[in-house]
SELODREN-142621 format. One line per 2 residues: their letters; for each residue x, y, z of C-alpha. Coordinates in nm, 2 decimals, padded with zeros to 4 digits. Example, Ala and Ser with C-alpha at 12.3 -4.5 7.8 and 13.67 -1.06 7.14 Angstrom:
<atoms>
AS	01.23:-00.45:00.78 ~ 01.37:-00.11:00.71
</atoms>
This chain:
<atoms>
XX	-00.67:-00.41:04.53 ~ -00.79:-00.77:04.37
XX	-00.55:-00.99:04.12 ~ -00.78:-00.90:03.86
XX	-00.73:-00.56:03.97 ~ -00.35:-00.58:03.94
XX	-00.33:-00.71:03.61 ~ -00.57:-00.44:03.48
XX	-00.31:-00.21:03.63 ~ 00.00:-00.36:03.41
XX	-00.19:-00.36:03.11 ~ -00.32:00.01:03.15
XX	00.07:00.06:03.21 ~ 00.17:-00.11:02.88
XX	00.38:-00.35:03.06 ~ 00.31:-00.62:02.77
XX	00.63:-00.82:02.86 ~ 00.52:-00.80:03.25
XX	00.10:-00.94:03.13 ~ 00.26:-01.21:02.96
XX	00.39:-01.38:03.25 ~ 00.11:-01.26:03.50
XX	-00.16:-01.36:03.30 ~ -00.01:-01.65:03.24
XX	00.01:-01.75:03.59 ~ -00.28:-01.62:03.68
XX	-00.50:-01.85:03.42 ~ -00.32:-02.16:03.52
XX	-00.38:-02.12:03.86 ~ -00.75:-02.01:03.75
XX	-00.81:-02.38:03.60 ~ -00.69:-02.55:03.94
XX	-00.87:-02.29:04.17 ~ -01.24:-02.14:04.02
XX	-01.22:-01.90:04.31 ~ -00.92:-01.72:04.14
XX	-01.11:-01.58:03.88 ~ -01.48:-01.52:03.78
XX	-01.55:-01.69:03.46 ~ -01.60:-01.29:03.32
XX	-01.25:-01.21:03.44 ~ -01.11:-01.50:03.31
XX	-01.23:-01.39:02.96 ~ -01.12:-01.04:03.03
XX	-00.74:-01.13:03.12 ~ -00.74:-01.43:02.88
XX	-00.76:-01.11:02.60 ~ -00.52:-00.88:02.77
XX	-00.30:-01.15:02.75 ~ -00.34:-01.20:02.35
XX	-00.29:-00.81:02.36 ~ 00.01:-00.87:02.54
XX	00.15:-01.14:02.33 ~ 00.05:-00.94:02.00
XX	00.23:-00.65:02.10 ~ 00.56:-00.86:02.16
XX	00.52:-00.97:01.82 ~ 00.39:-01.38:01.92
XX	00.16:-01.36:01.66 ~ 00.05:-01.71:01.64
XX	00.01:-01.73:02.03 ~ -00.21:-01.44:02.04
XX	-00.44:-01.59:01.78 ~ -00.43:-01.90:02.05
XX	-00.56:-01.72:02.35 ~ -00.75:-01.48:02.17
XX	-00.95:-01.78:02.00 ~ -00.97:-01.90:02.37
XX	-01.15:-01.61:02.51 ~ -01.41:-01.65:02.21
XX	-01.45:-01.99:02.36 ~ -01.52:-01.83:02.74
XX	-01.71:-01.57:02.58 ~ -01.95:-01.86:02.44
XX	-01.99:-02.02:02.72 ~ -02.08:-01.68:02.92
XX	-02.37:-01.59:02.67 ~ -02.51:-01.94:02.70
XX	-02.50:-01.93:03.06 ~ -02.64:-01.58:03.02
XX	-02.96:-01.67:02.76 ~ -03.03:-01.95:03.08
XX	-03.10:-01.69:03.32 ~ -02.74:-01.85:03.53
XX	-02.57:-01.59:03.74 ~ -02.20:-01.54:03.61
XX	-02.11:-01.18:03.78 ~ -02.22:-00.88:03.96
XX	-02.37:-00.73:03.65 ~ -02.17:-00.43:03.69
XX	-01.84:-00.56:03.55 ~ -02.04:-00.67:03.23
XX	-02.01:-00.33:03.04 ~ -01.65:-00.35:03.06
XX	-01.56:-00.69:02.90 ~ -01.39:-00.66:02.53
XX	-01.64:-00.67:02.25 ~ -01.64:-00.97:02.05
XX	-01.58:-00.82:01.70 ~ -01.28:-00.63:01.89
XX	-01.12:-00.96:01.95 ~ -01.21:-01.10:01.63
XX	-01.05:-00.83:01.49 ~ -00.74:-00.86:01.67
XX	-00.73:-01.24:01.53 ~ -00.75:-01.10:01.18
XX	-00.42:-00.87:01.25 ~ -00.25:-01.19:01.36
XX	-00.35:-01.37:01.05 ~ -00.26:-01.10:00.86
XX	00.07:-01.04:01.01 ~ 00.12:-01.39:00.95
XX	00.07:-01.37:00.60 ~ -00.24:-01.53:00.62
XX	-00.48:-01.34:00.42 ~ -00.73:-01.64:00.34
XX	-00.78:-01.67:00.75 ~ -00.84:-01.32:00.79
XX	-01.08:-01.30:00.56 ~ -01.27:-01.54:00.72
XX	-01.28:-01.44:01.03 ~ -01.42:-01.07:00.97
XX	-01.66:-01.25:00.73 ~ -01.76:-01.44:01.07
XX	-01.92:-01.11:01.21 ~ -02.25:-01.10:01.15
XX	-02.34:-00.79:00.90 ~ -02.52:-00.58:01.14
XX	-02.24:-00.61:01.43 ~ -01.95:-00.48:01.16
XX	-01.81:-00.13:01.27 ~ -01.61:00.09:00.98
XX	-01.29:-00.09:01.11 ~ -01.43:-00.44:01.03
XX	-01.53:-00.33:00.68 ~ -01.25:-00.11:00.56
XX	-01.00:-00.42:00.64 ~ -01.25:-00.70:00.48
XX	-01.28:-00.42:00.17 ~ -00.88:-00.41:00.19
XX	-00.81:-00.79:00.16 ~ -01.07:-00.81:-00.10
XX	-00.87:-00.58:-00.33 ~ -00.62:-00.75:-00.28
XX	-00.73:-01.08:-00.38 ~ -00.84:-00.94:-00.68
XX	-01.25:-00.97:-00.54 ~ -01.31:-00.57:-00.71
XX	-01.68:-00.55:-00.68 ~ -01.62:-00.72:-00.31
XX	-01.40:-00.44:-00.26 ~ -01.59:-00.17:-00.37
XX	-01.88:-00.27:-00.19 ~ -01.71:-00.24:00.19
XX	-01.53:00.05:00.08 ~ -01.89:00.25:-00.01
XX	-02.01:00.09:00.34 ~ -01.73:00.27:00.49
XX	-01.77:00.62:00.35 ~ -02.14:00.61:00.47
XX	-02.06:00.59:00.82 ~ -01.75:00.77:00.81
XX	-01.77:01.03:00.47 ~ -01.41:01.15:00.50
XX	-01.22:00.88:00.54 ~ -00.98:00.93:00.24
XX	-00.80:00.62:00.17 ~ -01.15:00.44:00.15
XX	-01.22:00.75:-00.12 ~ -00.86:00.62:-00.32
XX	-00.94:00.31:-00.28 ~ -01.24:00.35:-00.49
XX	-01.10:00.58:-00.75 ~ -00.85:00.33:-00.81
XX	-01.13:00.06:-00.90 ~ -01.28:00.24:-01.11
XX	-01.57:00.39:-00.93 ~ -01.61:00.72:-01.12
XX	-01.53:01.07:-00.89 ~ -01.88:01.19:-00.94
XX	-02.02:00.91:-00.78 ~ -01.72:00.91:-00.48
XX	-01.78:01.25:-00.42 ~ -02.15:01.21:-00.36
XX	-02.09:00.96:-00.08 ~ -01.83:01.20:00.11
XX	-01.99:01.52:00.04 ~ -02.38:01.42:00.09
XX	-02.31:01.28:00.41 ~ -02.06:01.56:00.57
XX	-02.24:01.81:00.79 ~ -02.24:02.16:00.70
XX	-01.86:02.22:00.82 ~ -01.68:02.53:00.73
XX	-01.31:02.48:00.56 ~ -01.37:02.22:00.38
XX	-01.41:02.32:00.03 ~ -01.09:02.14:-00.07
XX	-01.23:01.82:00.00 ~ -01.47:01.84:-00.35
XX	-01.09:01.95:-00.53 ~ -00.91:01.70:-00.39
XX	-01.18:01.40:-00.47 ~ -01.16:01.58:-00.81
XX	-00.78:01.53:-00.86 ~ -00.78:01.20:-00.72
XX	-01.04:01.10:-00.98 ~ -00.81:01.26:-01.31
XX	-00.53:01.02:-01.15 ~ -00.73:00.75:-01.12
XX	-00.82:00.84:-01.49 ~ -00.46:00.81:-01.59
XX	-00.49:01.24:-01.68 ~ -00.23:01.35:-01.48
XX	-00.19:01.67:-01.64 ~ -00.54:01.75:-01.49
XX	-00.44:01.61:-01.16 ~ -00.12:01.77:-01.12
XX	-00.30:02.13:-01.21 ~ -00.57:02.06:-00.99
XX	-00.33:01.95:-00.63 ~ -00.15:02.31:-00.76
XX	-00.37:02.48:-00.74 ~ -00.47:02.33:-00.37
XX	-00.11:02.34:-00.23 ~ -00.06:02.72:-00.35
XX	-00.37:02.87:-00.26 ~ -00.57:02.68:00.01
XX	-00.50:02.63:00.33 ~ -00.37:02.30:00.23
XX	00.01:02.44:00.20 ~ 00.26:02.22:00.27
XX	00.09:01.93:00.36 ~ 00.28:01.64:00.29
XX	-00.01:01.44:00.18 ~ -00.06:01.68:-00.07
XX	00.23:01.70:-00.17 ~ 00.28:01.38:-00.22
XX	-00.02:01.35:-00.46 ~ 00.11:01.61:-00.66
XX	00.45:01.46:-00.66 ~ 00.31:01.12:-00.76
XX	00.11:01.29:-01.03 ~ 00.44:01.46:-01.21
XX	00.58:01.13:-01.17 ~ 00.33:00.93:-01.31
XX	00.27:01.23:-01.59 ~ 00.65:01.17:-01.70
XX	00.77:01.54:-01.58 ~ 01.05:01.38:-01.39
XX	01.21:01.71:-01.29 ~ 00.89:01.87:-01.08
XX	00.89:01.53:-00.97 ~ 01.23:01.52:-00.80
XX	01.18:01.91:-00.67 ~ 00.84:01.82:-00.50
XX	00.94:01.52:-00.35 ~ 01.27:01.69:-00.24
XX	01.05:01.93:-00.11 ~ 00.81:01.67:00.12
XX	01.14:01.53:00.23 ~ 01.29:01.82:00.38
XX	00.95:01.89:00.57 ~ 00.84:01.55:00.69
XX	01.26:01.29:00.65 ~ 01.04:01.06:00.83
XX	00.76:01.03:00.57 ~ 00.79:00.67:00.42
XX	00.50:00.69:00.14 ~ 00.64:00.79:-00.24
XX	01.05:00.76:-00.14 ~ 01.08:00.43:-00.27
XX	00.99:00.68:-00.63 ~ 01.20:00.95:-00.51
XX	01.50:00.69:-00.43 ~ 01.46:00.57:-00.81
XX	01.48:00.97:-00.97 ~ 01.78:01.01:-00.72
XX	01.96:00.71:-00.87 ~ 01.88:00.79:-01.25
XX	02.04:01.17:-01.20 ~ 02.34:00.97:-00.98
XX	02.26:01.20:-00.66 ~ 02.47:00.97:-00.45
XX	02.53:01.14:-00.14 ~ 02.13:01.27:-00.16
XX	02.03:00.86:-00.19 ~ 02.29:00.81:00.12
XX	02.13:01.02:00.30 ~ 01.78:00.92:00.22
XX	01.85:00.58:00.28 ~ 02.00:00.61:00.67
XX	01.69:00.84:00.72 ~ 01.42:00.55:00.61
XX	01.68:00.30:00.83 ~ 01.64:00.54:01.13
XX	01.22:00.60:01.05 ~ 01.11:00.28:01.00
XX	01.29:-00.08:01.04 ~ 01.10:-00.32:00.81
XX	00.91:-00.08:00.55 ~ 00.91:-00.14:00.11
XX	01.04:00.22:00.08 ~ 01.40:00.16:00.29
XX	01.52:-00.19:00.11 ~ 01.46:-00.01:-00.24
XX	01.65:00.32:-00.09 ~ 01.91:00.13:00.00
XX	01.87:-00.07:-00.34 ~ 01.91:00.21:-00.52
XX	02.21:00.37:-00.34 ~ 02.38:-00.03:-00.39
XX	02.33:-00.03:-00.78 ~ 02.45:00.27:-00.82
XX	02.73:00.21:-00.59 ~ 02.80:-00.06:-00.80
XX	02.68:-00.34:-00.55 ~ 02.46:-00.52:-00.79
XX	02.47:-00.86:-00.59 ~ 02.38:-00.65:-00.27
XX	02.09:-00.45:-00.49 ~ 01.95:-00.76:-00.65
XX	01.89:-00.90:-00.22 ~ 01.76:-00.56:-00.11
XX	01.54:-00.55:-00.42 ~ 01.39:-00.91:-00.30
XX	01.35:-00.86:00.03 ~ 01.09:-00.56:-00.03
XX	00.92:-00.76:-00.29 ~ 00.91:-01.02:00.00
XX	00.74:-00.75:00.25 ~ 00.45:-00.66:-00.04
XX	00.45:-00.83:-00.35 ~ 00.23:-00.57:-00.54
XX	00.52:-00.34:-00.50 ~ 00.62:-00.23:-00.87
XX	00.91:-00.04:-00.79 ~ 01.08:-00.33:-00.63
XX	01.06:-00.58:-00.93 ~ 01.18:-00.25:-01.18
XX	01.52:-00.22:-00.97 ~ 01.60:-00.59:-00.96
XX	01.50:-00.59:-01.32 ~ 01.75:-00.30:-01.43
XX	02.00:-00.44:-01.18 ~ 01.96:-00.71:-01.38
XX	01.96:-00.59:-01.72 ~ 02.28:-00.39:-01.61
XX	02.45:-00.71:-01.53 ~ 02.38:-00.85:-01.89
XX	02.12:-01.13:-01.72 ~ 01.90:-01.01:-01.99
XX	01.68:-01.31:-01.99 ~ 01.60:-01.28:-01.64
XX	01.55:-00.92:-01.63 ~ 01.27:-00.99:-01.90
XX	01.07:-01.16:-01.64 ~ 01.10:-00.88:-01.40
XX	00.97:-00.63:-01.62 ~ 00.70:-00.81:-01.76
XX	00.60:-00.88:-01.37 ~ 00.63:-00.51:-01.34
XX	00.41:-00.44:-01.66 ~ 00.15:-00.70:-01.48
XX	00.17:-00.58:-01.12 ~ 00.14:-00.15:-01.30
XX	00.06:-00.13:-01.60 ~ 00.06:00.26:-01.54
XX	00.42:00.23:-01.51 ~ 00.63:00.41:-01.83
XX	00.94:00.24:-01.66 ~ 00.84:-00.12:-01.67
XX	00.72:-00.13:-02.04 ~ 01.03:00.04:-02.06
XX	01.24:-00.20:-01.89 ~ 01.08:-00.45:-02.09
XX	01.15:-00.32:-02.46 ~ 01.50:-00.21:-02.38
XX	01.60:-00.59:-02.28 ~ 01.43:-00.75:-02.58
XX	01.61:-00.53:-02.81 ~ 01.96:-00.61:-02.62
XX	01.83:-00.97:-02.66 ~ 01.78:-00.93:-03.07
XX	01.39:-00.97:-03.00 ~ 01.26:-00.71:-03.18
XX	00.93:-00.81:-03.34 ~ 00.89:-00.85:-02.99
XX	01.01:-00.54:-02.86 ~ 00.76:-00.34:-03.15
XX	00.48:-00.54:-03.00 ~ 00.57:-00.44:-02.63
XX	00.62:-00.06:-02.71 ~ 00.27:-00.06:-02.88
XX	00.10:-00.18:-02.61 ~ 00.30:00.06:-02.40
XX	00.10:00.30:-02.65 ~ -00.20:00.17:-02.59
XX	-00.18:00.13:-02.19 ~ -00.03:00.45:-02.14
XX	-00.18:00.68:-02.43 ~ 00.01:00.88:-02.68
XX	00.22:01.04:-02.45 ~ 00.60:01.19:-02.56
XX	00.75:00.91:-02.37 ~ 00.57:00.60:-02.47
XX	00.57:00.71:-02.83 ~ 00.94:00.81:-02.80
XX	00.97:00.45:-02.68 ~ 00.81:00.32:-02.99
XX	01.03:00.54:-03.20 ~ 01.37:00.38:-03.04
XX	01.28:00.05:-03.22 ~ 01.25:00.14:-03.54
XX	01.54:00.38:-03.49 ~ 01.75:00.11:-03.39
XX	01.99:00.01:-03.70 ~ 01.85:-00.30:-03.75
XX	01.58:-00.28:-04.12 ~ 01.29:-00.45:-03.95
XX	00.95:-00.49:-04.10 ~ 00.71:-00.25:-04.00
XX	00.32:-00.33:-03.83 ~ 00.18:-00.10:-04.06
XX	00.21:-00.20:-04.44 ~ 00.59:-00.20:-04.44
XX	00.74:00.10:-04.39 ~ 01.12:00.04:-04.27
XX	01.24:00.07:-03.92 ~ 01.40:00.43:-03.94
XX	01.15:00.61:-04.13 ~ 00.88:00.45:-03.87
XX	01.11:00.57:-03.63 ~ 01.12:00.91:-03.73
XX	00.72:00.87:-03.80 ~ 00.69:00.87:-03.41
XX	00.97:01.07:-03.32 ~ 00.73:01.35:-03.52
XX	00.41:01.27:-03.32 ~ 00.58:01.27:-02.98
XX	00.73:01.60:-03.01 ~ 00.40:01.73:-03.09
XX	00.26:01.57:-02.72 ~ 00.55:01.76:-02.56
XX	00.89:01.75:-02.46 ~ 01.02:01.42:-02.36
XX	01.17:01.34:-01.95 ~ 01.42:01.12:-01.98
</atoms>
């Protein structure tokens, strides 16, 4: 068995810590000795070892090595387009793609927080050479940066080659591409598969969420999780607990998210929510629990520093909260749920002034959210800002539609026992209060 042989063997065995010292050794000795290695097999173990180091978490010394086997790899296509022998052509077919590697480099960017550099390298492959991978990570970073017709753009190139992949579908939804037009690119391009009729519902309910019409939604993933052969799939589930949430039915909420917890304690996605409804009905063995669960599941994710959040504020830990609260919005800064616990942690600590900032954050980062404008009104009234606080809850109004809770909201100011002048012509605080009290009954009941 050949040295090149050998390391193929420890990297096939996923002996990561074991390929960074051999490779190393083996590339050094490489440079001194050409004989050691073929200049094919020095690219091949010069990208086992970024794999290596990439696994072990050396981040910026893959994207060294794996930038260096680009650099062999050029020299091997030159040689190549001059007719020069480099190998016995057999070995070729086996060497790492290119966009493989430069995909790998875009991970370590992008573990390194470096979302400008991983951009650019995936925009470095050429058009034609960029698999579904390559597109639905450029579409990804390009949402995040705020590039939306970017974004939609890789995400539609995505569903062409690969029509049900579903977070590409959400994705779009939640730029605004209407659920008509989604559908047609995952439906026209499925083959005629039998049991897969839910697809067309679920697109559909995704769309009414994306809409904001999460009565519709909620009705529609129902229906699919009671009588299709969707049942108690935690996805689903936690699309329909989502939609309750977002609808402001905070007690189907808290029994269909119990509900995905008990199947699937290791499901991350949506318990950062269900960590919040635990906290507001003081379920403090429940949020214990949950907590040490996400601990166990997953070491570094949003969801378990807000759990544990949670269970500190209402453990009366606020100093402790406030931390946890900042260390997930450290992990994902378009986390909404973190900046709404630091900013009641906050506003339940009388650092009103602060906690203003954090819910107008929250009201930038998810404007969808009934518990940032929330937030937001109840500090400026406990800082005496009304005018400002009538201004807030109207928008709330206008972001969120006349729903019970946002015109409930609105009702609370003019109910408070302050006289303040009214936006419309005058009327005094109370009787506008009452005004909207009147209209929000007729929506619905009102969650808490």
């Amino acid at each position: 068995m050949s040295l090149i042989d050998q390391v193929k063997l420890l990297h096939d065995a996923g002996l990561h810590s074991n390929i960074k010292i051999m490779a190393n050794l083996v590339l050094s000795a490489s440079e001194h000795n050409p004989d050691v290695l073929t200049m094919p097999q020095k690219y091949q173990v010069q990208v086992w070892y970024g794999d290596a180091l990439y696994e072990e978490g050396e981040f910026h010394r893959a994207e060294t090595v794996y930038k260096k086997a680009l650099q062999i790899k050029r020299v091997l296509n030159r040689s190549r387009a001059r007719g020069v022998p480099t190998t016995n052509t057999t070995t070729e077919p086996d060497l790492p793609n290119e966009v493989d590697v430069k995909y790998r480099i875009h991970e370590c960017h992008c573990r390194l927080k470096q979302l400008k550099e991983a951009v650019g390298v995936l925009e470095s492959i050429p058009a034609k050479h960029r698999t579904p991978k390559v597109n639905m990570a450029l579409a990804k970073l390009y949402q995040k940066a705020g590039l939306d017709r970017s974004a939609i753009t890789y995400f539609r190139e995505v569903l062409k080659e690969c029509p049900m992949a579903l977070e590409a579908v959400l994705c779009l939804l939640s730029l605004g591409v209407k659920g008509a037009e989604v559908a047609s690119l995952t439906m026209s391009n499925l083959p005629n598969l039998s049991n897969i009729e839910w697809m067309t519902s679920l697109v559909k309910g995704h769309a009414h969420a994306a809409l904001k019409d999460y009565s519709k939604a909620t009705q529609v993933f129902k229906v699919l999780e009671s009588k299709s052969i969707l049942r108690d799939s935690t996805e689903l589930l936690h699309s329909l607990a989502e939609s309750y949430f977002l609808g402001g039915d905070l007690t189907n909420a808290m029994q269909v998210y119990t509900r995905l917890h008990s199947l699937d304690p290791h499901w991350t996605r949506g318990m950062d929510i269900y960590a919040y409804l635990l906290a507001e009905e003081k379920e403090i063995k429940e949020l214990e629990t949950l907590s040490t669960t996400l601990m166990n599941s997953s070491e570094n994710s949003v969801e378990m520093w807000i759990a544990m959040g949670y269970y500190c504020a209402v453990t009366k830990k606020p100093t402790r909260a406030v931390y946890l609260a900042q260390k997930a919005f450290m992990l994902d800064n378009r986390c909404a749920q973190s900046v709404i616990l630091k900013g009641n942690v906050l506003k339940d600590t009388n650092k009103i002034s602060e906690a203003i900032l954090h819910f107008r954050e929250a009201v930038r980062i998810a404007p969808h959210r009934f518990e940032g404008h929330k937030g937001l009104v109840d500090s400026l009234m406990m800082a005496h800002r009304l005018k400002e606080a009538i201004t807030t809850a109207g928008n709330a109004c206008r972001t969120l539609g006349n729903t019970p809770r946002s015109l409930t909201l609105l009702s609370s100011v003019f109910a408070t026992d302050f006289t303040v002048i009214s936006v419309c012509h005058g009327v005094t605080g109370n009787r506008q209060g009452k005004k909207f009290t009147r209209k929000g009954t007729k929506h619905g009941p009102v969650s808490p």
